[in-house]
C-alpha positions as CSV (number, residue, x, y, z in Angstrom):
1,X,-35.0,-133.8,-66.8
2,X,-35.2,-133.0,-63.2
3,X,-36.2,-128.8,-62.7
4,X,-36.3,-126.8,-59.1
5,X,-36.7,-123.9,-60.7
6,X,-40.4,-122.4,-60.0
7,X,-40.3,-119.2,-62.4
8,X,-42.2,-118.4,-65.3
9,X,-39.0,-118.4,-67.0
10,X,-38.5,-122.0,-66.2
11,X,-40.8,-122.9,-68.4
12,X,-39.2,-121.5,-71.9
13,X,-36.0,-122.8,-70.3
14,X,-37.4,-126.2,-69.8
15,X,-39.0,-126.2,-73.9
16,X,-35.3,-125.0,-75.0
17,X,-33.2,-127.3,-73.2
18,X,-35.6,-130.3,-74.4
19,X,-35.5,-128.9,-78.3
20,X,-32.0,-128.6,-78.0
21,X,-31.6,-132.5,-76.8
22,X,-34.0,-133.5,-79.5
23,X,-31.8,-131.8,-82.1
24,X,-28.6,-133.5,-81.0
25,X,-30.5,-137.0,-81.5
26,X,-31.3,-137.6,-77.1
27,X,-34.4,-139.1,-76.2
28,X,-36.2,-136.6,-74.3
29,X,-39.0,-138.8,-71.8
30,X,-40.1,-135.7,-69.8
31,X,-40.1,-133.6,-66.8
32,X,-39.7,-134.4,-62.7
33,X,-40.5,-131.0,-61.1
34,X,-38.5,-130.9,-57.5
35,X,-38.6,-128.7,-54.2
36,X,-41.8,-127.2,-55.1
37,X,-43.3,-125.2,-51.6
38,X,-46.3,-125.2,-50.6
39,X,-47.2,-121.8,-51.4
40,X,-46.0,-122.2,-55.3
41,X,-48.0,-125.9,-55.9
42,X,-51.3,-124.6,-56.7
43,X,-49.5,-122.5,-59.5
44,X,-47.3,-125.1,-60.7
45,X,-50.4,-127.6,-60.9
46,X,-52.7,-124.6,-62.2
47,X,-50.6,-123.2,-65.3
48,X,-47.1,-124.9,-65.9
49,X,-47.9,-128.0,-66.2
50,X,-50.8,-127.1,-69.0
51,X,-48.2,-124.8,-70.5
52,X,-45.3,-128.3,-70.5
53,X,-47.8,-130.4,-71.9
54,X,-49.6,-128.0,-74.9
55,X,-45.4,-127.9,-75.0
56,X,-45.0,-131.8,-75.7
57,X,-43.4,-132.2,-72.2
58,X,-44.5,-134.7,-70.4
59,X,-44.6,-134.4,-66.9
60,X,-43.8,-137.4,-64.3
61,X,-44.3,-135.8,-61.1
62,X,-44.4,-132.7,-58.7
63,X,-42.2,-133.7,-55.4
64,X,-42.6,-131.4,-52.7
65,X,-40.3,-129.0,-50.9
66,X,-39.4,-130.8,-47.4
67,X,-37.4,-129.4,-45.0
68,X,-35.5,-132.5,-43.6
69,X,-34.1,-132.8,-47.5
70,X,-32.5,-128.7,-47.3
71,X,-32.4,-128.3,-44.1
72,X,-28.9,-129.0,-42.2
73,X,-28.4,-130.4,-39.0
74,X,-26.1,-129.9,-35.9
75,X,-23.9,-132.4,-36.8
76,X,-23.2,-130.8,-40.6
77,X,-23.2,-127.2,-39.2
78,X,-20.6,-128.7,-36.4
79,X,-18.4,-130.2,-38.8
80,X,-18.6,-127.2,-41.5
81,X,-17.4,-124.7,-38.8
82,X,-15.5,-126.7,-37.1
83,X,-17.0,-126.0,-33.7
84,X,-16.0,-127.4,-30.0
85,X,-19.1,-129.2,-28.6
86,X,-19.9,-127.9,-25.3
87,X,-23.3,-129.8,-24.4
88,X,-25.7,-132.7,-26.0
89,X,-23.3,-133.6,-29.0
90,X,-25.7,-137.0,-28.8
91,X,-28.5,-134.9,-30.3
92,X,-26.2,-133.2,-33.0
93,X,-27.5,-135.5,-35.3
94,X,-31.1,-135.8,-34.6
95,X,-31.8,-131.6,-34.5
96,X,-32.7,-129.6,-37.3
97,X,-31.6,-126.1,-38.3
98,X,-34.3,-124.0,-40.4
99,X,-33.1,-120.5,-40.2
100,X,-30.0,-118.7,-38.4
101,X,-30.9,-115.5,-36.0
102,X,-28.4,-112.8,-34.7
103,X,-28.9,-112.1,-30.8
104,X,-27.3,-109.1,-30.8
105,X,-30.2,-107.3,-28.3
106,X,-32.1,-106.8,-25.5
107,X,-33.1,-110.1,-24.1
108,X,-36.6,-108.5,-24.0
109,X,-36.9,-107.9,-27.6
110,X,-34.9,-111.5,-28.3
111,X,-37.7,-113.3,-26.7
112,X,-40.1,-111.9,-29.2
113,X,-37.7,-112.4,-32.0
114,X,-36.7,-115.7,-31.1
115,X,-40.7,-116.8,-30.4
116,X,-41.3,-116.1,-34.4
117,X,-39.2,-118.6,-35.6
118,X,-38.8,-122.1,-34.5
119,X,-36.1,-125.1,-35.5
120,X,-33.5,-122.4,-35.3
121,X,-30.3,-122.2,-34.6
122,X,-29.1,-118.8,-32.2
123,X,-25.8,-117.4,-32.9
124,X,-24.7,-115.0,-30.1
125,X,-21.3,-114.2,-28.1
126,X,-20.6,-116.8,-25.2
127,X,-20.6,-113.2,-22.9
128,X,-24.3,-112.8,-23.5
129,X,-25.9,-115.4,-21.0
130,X,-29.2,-113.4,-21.0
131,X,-29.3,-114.1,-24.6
132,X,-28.8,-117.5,-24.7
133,X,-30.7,-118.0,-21.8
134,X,-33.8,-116.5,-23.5
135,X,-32.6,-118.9,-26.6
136,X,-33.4,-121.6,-24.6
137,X,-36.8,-120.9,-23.7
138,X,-38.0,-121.1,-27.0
139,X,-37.9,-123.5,-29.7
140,X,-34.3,-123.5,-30.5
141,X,-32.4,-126.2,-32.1
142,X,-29.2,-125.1,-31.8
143,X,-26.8,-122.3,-30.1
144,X,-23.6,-121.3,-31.9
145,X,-21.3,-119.5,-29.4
146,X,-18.5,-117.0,-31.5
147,X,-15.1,-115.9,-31.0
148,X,-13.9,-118.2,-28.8
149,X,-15.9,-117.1,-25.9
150,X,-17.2,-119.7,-23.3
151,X,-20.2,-119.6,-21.8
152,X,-21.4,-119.4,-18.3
153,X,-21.9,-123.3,-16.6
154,X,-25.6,-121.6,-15.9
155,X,-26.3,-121.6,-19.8
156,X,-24.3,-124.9,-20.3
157,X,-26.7,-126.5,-17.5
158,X,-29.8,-125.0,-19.0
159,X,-28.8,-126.2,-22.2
160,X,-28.7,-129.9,-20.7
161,X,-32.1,-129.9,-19.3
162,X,-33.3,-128.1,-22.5
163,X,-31.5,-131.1,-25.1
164,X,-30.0,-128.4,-27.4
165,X,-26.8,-128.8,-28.6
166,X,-24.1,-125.8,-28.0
167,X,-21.2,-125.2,-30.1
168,X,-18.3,-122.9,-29.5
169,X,-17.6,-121.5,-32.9
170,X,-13.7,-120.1,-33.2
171,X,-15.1,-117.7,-35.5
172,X,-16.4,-113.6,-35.4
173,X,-20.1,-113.4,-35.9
174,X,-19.7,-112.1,-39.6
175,X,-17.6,-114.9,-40.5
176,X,-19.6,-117.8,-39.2
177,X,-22.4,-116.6,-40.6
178,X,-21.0,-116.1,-43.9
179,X,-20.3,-119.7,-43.8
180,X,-23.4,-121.0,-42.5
181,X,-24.9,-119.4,-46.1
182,X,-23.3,-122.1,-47.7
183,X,-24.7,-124.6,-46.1
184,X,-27.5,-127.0,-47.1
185,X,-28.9,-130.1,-46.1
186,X,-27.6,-133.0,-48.4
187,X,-27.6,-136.9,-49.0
188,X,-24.6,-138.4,-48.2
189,X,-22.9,-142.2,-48.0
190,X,-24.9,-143.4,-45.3
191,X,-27.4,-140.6,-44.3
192,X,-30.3,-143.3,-44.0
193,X,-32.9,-141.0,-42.7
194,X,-32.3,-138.4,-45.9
195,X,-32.2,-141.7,-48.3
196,X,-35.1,-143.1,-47.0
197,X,-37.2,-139.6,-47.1
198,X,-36.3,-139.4,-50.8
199,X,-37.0,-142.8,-51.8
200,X,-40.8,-142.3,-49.8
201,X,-41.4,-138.5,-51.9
202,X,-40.6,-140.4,-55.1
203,X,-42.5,-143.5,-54.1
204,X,-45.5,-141.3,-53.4
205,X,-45.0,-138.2,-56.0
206,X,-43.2,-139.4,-59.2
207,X,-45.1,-142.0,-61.6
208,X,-42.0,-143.4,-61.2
209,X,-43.3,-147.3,-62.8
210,X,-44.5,-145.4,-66.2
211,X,-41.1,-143.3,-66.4
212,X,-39.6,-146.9,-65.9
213,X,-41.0,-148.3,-68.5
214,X,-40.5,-145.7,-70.7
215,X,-36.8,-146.1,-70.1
216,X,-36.9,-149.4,-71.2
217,X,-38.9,-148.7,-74.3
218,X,-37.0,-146.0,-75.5
């Protein structure tokens, strides 16, 4: 059984779902706990995995949460909205998007705002250069234009210089963001760097050789 879920109520979930396979006759080898963050391991470690094991559960690893797994980029976020690229579609691929931020203000209070959170991707009207020019002088991965508007060549050319990727989004603001909610980083045919990430956490996380085994025994 593989389990991201990292409440208390996990665990009686976990016990239930392993009595019920047990009771229909499945072989029941034990636990991988996934997409733990850092600021839940010590807990995990500390009292649910005594709590699986005093249950019978055996427990084959703890892999970390890791942001290049969940986190989308450019090139998913273009495709999903089906945006125009308007400058550096050759880093679409290569840039990662951690968290999505309105610039709907002043560009004084923006700066701060945008300062706070890096790997992000700005969404904000092509008619706000001063916005997207303050974007760009943080640590922003990606600006997503709305509506249709086009933006100034000043912020195109800063853009350039910068490396970010900007998409022109034929969407309103409440729309594309609704979207980008449902969007999360996954492995597809192909995605080399996500496969190869995956295989290394489970190579260096899962006792993946003893669970082996076990397969073969049971």
């Amino acid at each position: 059984m593989v389990s991201s879920t990292h409440i208390d109520a996990a665990i009686d979930a976990i016990v239930a779902e392993r009595n019920y396979a047990s009771e229909k006759g499945v072989s029941f080898l034990g636990l991988v706990m996934n997409n733990v963050a850092d600021t839940e391991m010590d807990r995990v470690r500390r009292v649910y995995l005594p709590l699986l094991e005093r249950s019978g559960i055996k427990v084959w690893g703890i892999i970390p949460e890791k942001t290049e797994m969940r986190s989308p980029t450019g090139l998913e976020i273009k495709d999903i909205l089906n945006a125009e690229v308007l400058a550096c579609e050759d880093k679409l691929s290569e840039v990662i998007v951690e968290k999505y931020l309105i610039g709907a203000m002043t560009p004084d209070t923006a700066l701060r705002y945008f300062r706070a959170s890096p790997r992000k991707a700005v969404i904000t009207g092509g008619d706000r250069p001063d916005i997207c020019l303050v974007a760009l002088e943080t640590d922003t991965s990606l600006l997503l234009l709305t509506g249709n508007i086009r933006p100034s060549p000043l912020v195109l050319n800063r853009a350039q210089e910068r490396g970010v990727p900007v998409l022109l989004v034929p969407y309103d603001t409440y729309t594309t963001v609704n979207m980008l909610q449902e969007i999360a980083g996954k492995i597809k045919y192909g995605d080399k760097k996500r496969i190869k990430l995956a295989k290394q956490m489970v190579a260096e996380n899962v006792n993946w050789r003893e669970l082996l085994k076990a397969l073969q025994e049971s």
